[in-house]
C-alpha atoms as one frame of an Amber mdcrd trajectory, in Angstrom:
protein
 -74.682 114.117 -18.900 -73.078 115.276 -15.932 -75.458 116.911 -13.159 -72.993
 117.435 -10.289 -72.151 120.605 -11.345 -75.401 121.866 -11.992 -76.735 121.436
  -8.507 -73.614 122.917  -7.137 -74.413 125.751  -8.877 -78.090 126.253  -7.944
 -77.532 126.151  -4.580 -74.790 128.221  -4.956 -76.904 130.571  -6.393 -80.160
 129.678  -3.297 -77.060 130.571  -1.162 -75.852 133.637  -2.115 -78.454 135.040
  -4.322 -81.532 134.733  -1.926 -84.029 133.106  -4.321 -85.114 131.348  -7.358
 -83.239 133.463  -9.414 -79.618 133.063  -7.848 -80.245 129.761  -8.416 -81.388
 129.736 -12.149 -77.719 131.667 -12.734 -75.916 129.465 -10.161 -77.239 126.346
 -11.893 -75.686 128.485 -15.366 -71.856 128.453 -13.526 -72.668 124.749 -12.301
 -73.236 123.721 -16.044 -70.121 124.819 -16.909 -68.272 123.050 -13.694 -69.714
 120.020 -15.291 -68.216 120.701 -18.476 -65.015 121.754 -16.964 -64.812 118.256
 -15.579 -66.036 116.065 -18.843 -64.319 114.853 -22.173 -63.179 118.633 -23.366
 -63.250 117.859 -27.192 -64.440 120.466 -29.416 -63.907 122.894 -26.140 -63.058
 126.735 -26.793 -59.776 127.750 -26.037 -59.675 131.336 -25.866 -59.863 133.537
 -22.909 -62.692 135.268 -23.619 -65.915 134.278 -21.347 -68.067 133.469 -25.051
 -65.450 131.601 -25.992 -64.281 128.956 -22.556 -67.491 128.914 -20.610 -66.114
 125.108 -19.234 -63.324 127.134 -17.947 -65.219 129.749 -16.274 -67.254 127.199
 -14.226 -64.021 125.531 -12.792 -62.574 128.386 -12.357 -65.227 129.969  -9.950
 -65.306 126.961  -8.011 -61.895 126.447  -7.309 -60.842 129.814  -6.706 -63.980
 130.426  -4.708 -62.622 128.513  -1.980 -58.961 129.188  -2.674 -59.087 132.699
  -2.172 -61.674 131.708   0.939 -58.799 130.173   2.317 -56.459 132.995   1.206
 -58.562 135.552   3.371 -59.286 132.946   6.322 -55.162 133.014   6.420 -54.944
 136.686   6.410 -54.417 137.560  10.088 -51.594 134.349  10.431 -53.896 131.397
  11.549 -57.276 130.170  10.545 -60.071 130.056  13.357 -62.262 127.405  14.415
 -65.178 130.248  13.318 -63.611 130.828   9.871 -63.275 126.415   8.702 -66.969
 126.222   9.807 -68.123 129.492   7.772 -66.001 127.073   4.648 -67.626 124.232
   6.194 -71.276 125.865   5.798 -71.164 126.702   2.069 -70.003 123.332   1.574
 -72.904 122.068   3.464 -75.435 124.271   2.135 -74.060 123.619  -1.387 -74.764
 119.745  -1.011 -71.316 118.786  -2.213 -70.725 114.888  -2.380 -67.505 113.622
  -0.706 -65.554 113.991  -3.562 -66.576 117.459  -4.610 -65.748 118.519  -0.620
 -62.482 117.126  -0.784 -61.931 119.610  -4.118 -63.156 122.453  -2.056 -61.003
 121.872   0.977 -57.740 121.012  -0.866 -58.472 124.719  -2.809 -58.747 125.921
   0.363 -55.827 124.751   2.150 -54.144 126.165  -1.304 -55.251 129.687  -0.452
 -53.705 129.198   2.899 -50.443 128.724   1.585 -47.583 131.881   1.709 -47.199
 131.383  -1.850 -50.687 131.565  -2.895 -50.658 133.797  -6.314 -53.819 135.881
  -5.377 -53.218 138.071  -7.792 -52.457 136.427 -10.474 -55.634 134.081  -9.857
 -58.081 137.302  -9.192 -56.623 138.096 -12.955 -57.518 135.031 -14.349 -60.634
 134.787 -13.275 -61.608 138.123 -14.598 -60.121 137.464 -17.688 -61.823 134.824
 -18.276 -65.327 136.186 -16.801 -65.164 138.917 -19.281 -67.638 141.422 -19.185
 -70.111 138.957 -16.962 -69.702 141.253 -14.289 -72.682 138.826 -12.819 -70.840
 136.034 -12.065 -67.804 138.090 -10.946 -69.868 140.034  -8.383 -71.268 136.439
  -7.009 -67.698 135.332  -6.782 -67.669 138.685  -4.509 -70.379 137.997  -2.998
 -69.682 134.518  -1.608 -66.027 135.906  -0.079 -67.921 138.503   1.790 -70.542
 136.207   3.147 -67.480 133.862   4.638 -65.473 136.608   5.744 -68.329 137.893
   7.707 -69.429 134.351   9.146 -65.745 133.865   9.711 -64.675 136.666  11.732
 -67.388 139.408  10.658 -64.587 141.072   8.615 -62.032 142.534  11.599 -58.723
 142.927  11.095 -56.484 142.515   7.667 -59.607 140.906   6.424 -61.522 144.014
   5.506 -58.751 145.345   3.685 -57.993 142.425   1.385 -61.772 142.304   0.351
 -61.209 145.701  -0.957 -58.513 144.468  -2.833 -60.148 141.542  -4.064 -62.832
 143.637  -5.178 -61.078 146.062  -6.660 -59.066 144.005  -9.029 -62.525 142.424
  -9.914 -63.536 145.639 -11.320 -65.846 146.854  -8.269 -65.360 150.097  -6.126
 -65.670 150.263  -2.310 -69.098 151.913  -2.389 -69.996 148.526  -3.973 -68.462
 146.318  -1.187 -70.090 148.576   1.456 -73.687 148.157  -0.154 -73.249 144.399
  -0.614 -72.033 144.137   3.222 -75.148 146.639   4.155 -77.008 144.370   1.955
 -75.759 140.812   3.586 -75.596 142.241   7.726 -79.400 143.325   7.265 -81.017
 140.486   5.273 -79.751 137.585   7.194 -81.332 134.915   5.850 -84.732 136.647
   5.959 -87.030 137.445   2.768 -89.127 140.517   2.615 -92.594 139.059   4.354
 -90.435 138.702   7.135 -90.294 140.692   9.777 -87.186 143.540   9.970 -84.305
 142.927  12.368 -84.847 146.428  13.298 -86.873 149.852  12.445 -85.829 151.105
   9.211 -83.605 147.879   7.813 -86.031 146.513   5.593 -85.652 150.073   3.666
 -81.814 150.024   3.857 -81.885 146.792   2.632 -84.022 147.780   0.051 -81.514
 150.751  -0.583 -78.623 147.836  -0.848 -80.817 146.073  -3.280 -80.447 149.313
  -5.576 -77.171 149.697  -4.950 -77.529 153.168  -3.962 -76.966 155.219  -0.207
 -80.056 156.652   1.280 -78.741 159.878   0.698 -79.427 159.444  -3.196 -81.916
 161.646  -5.103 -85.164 160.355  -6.753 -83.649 160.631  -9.838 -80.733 158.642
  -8.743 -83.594 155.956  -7.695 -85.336 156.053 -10.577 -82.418 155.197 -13.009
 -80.849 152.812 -10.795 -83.912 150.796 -10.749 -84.141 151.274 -14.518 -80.499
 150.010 -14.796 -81.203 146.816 -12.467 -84.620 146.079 -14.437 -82.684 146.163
 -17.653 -79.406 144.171 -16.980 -81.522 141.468 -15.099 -84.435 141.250 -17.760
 -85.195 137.606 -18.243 -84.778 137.806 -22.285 -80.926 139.335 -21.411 -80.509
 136.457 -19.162 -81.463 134.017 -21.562 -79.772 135.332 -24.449 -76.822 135.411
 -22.510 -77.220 131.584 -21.689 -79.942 131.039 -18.956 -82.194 128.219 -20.337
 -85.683 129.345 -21.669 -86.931 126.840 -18.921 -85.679 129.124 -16.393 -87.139
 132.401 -17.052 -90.058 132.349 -14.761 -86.924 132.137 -12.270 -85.673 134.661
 -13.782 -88.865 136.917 -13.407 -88.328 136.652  -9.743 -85.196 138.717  -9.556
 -86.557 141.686 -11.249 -89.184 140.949  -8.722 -86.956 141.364  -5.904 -85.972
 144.757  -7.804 -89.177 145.862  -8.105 -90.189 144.957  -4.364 -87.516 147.124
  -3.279 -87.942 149.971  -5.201 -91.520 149.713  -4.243 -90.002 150.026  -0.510
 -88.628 152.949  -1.137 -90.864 155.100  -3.290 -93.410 154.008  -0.354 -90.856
 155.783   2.088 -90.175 159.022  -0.389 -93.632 159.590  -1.279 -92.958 158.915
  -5.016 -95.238 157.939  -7.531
């Protein structure tokens, strides 16, 4: 059995998920990296997600950094600050030697005129399907780089929203997830706030919603995150039973925030 993989993707998910729960799903992509680079007899074949979850885990990775390098590219030349943002998620991912090399030559790829963007964006939503989970961490990894890499100035910004909108999000989504990723920085909720009032706009990001929404608009949004993120959906979906106490921590997160914010609107 091949582990590699597997601890790629939980750290992945530690990484960009900011918890026990990212990487419970991250560990999910990693198994199928592993199978992605084992014997593929008996493997699906189709292009649906249910049907070539191997391919879906290769996939990820390798575009992950290809499209990394893609956007590093984007204003003619690649900065010192933009190879160590690469360099990080590397590091923070754990890869052994071999699996960095894999990452860097993807990432020289992206850096190439002829890099299909496109066409690879396409794939990778095809093949994603409607997990719209692993699609949005895909997302969510670009912006984190982009913003360690040049904190999204220039051409940059403007591919993102390209990226993002062939994946299926809107701009409104890109803006909470930056909102989301400038204000948390690394720290978790017993922590203290960067400054007044962003421990509530992150909490906001966490919804997905502007502070401008109504209570209504809070309630169901929270109702909508509790229900797509439910452990049992998780696991039917996939995540091992093993890892549904992980699981339970997301809709924790969820939960903590919208506790944030009914504490700020006086809701009960």
């Amino acid at each position: 059995m091949q582990w590699t993989g597997k601890i790629i993707g939980a750290l992945l998910g530690l990484l960009v998920g900011r918890g026990p729960v990212g990487a419970a799903v991250g560990a999910l992509i990693g198994h199928g990296y592993d199978l992605s680079q084992g014997p593929r007899a008996g493997a699906g074949t189709g292009p649906g997600a249910d049907e070539d979850p191997a391919a879906i885990g290769g996939a990820l990775f390798q575009t992950a950094f290809a499209v990394m390098g893609y956007l590093a590219k984007a204003d003619g030349r690649v900065s010192e600050a933009e190879i160590d943002a690469a360099r990080a998620i590397m590091r923070q991912m754990h890869l052994d030697e071999a699996h960095v090399q894999r990452a860097i030559a993807a990432f020289n790829r992206g850096k190439q005129p002829d890099y299909p963007v496109e066409a690879e964006i396409a794939r990778l939503r095809a093949l994603c399907g409607p997990r719209h989970d692993l699609l949005r961490l895909f997302l969510e990894i670009q912006v984190r780089a982009a913003l360690a890499g040049n904190d999204l100035k220039g051409p940059v910004r403007g591919l993102i929203m390209g990226v993002a909108e062939r994946l299926g999000f809107s701009g409104l989504e890109v803006a909470h997830l930056e909102a989301a990723l400038r204000l948390q920085q690394g720290r978790g909720w017993t922590a203290p706030p960067p400054a007044p009032g962003a421990r509530l706009a992150s909490a906001y990001a966490v919804l997905g919603l502007a502070q401008s929404a109504s209570d209504e608009d809070v309630k169901k949004a929270y109702r909508r995150q509790m229900s797509e993120n439910h452990p049992d959906k998780l696991v039917a979906r996939g995540l091992p039973e093993s890892m549904q106490d992980l699981a339970t921590e997301k809709t924790q997160r969820i939960r903590e925030a919208y506790e944030v914010i009914c504490e700020a609107r006086g809701l009960r």
